[in-house]
N, C-alpha and C positions, 0 to 999 in steps of 0.2 A: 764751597771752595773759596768764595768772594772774601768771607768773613776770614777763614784760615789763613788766608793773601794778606788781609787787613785787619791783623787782629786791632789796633785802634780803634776802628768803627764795633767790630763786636762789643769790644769793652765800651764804647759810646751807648750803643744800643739796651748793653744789659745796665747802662747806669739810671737809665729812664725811655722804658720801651712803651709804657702809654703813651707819652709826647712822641719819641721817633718813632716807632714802628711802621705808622702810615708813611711817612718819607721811605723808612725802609724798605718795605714792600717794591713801592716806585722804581726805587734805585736798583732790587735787587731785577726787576723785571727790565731795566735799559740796560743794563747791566751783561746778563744772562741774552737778551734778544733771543729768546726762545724760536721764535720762526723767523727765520734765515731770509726767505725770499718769498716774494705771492707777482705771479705774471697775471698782467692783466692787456686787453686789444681796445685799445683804442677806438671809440665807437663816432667819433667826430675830430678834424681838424681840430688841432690845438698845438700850445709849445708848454714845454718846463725850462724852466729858466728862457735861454735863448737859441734851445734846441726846438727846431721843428717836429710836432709828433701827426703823422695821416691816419683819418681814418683807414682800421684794419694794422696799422702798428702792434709788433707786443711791446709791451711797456714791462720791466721789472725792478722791482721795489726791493731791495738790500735793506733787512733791517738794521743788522749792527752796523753800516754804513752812518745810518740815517741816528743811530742812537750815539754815534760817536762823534756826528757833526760839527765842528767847532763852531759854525757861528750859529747851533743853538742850543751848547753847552759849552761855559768853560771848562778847560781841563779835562777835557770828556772822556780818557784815558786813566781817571781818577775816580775811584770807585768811594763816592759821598751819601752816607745814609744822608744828610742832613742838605741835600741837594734840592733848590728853591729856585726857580723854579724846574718841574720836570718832565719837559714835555715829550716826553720819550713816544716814540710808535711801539713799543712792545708787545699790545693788544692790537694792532692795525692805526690807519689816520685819523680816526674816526670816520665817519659817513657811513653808510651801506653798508662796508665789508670790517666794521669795527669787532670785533670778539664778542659773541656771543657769552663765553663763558669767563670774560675778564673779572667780573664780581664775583664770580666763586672761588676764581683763582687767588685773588685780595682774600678773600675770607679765608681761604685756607693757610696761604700765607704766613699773613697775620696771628692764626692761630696756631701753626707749628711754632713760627718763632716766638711769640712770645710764652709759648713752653719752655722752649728751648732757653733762652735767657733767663728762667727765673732756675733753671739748676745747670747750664755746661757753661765754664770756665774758656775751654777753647775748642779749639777743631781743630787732629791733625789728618791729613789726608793724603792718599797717595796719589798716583798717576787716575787720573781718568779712563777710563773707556770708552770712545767717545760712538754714540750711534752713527750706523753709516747712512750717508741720504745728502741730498741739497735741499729738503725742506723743514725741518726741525735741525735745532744746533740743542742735542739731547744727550746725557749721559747713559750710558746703558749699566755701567756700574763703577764704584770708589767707592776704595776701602775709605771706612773715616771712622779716627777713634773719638768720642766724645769726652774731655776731659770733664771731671764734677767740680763744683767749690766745694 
């Protein structure tokens, strides 16, 4: 859907997808914020910014919040394969509870689209279906036609 929004970046991506495609990937994943939200309890006194958090607190993490952030993305409402740096939460903060399966997900990625790029021209697509829940921000189905060169 990103690409069909932006066909520019498409056509960036299929002009030299070994150089972008790893940016792409990135952007496609802060982009998308796949998991919504992760609740975590607070296991000791602490603060975030200058909110007071007690142990036994829940705590909840908004990822497309967190992947929109302006001060740690410009423009962050601008969908950039070529986006440097991209410290997106996508996969989680890193620490402990970082994604287990964040590198397969890269690989796969990686490997669809750069199929994809070396034969579809464009994407048109219709309305989403979107899954219902508050923990995945998931498609459950789009129509999309693949245009060819």
């Amino acid at each position: 859907m990103a690409f069909a929004e932006h066909p520019d970046q498409w056509a960036a991506l299929r002009s030299d997808p070994d150089r972008l495609l790893p940016g792409a990937v990135e952007e496609m994943v802060r982009w998308a914020s796949p998991v919504m939200t992760f609740r975590r309890t607070a296991t000791t006194d602490t603060s975030i910014g200058e909110q007071p958090i007690s142990a036994g607190d829940h705590v909840v993490m908004f990822y497309g919040s967190g992947n929109r952030d302006e001060r740690v993305f410009p423009d962050p409402w601008r969908f950039d394969i070529g986006r440097r740096p991209n410290d997106h939460v996508g996969f989680g903060g890193g620490g402990p509870h970082f994604c287990l399966g964040a590198n397969l997900a890269r690989v796969q990625l990686r490997s669809v689209f750069a199929e994809l790029a070396r034969s579809v021209s464009s994407f048109e697509v219709g309305e989403p279906d979107l899954l219902a829940g508050a923990f995945v921000h998931g498609i459950h189905s789009l129509d999309c036609r693949l245009v060819t060169a």
